[in-house]
C-alpha positions in Angstrom: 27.3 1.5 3.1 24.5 1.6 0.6 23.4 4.8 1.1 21.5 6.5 -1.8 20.0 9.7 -1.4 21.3 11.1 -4.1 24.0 12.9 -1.9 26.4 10.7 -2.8 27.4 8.1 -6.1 24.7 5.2 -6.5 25.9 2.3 -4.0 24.9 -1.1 -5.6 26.1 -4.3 -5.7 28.7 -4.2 -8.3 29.2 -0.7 -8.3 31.4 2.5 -6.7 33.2 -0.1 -4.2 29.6 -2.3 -3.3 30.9 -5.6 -3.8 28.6 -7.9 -6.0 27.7 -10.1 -3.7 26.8 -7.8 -1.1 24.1 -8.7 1.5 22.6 -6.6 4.6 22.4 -8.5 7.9 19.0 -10.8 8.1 17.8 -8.3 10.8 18.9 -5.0 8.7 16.8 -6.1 5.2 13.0 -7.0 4.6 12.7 -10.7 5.5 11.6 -12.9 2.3 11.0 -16.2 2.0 13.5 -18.1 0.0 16.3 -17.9 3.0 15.2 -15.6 5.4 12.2 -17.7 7.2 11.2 -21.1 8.5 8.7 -22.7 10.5 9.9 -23.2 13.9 8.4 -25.6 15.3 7.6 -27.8 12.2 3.9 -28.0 11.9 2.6 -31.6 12.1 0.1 -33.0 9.3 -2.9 -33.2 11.4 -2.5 -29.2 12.2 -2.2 -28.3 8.7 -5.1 -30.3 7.9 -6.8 -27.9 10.4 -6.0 -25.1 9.0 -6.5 -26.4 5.6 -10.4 -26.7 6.7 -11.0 -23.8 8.4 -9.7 -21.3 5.5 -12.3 -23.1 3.3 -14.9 -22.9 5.6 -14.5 -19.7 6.2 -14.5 -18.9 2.4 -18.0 -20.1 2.5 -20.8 -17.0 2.3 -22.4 -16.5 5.6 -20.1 -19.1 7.8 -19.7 -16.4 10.4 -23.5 -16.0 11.1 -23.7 -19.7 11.4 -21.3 -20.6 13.6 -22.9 -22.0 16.6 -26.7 -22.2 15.7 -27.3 -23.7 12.8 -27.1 -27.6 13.3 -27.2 -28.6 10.1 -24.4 -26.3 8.9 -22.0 -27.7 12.0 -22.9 -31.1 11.0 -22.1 -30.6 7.3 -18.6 -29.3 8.3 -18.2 -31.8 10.8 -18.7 -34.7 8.4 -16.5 -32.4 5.4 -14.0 -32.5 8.3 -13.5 -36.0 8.8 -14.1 -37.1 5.2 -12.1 -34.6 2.9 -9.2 -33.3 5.5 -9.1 -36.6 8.0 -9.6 -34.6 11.2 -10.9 -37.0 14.5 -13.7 -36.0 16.3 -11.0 -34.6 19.3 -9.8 -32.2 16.4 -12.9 -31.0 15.1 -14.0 -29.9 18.4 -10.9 -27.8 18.3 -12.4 -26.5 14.9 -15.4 -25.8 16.0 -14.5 -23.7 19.0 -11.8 -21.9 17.1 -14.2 -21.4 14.1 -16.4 -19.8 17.0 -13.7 -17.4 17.9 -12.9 -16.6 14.8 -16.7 -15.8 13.7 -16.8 -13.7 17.3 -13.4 -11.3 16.0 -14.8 -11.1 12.2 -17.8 -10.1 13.2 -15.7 -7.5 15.9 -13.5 -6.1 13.0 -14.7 -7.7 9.5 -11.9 -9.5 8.5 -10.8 -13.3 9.7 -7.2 -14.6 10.0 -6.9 -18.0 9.0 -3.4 -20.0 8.5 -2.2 -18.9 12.4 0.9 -20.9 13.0 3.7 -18.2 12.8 2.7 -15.8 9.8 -0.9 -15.5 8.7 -3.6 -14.7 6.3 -6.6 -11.7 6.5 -9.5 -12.6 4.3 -11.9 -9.7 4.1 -14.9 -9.0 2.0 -16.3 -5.7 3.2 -12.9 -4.1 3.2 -12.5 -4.9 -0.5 -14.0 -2.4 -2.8 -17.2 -4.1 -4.6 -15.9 -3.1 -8.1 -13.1 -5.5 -7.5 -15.0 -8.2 -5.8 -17.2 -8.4 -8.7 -14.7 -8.8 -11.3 -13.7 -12.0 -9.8 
């Protein structure tokens, strides 16, 4: 069914025997998000908050090069960690050392991935042409 090559009549829901509410199997279509995926486990609060701070740190300029050296910079994300996102000191250590690794692998490949649980985001900057990147 639904095969359209152009060998044979169109085949689309509603059409040449398709009925209109036809669906293809979940593991025979492209997977979107409306029905087709869900978190599994559930994230808790405190692990979203994580992420939630390291994507903005890492959309600072420069955070990579910082990472373990600068004091002042760790301190400042330490205390933006606690105040604006509500992460303990037991979860900012986990920030910091994650942020580490993640600093080691974009400076590897030039591209970080931040919002890890099951999918996840690449953020780049060099692998974006610089005509774009200065439009916006």
């Amino acid at each position: 069914m639904m095969r359209n090559t152009g060998e044979v009549r169109l085949q689309v829901p509603g059409f040449n025997d398709v009925p209109l509410c036809f669906e293809f199997p979940k593991e025979d279509r492209f997977a979107h998000g409306f029905a087709d995926w869900s978190q599994d486990p559930r994230l808790t609060a405190r692990e979203v908050a994580i992420m939630r701070f390291m994507e903005a740190v890492t959309d600072e300029s420069g955070w990579e090069c910082r990472r373990v050296t600068d004091k002042i910079a760790l301190e400042n994300w330490r205390t933006k960690a606690s105040s604006q996102y509500g992460l303990s000191a037991q979860a900012w250590a986990w920030c910091q050392a994650e942020l580490q690794d993640k600093a080691s692998n974009f400076q590897r490949t030039g591209y970080v991935m931040v919002f890890d649980a099951d999918s996840r985001v690449c953020k780049s900057n060099i692998l974006i042409d610089g005509d774009l990147i200065r439009i916006y």
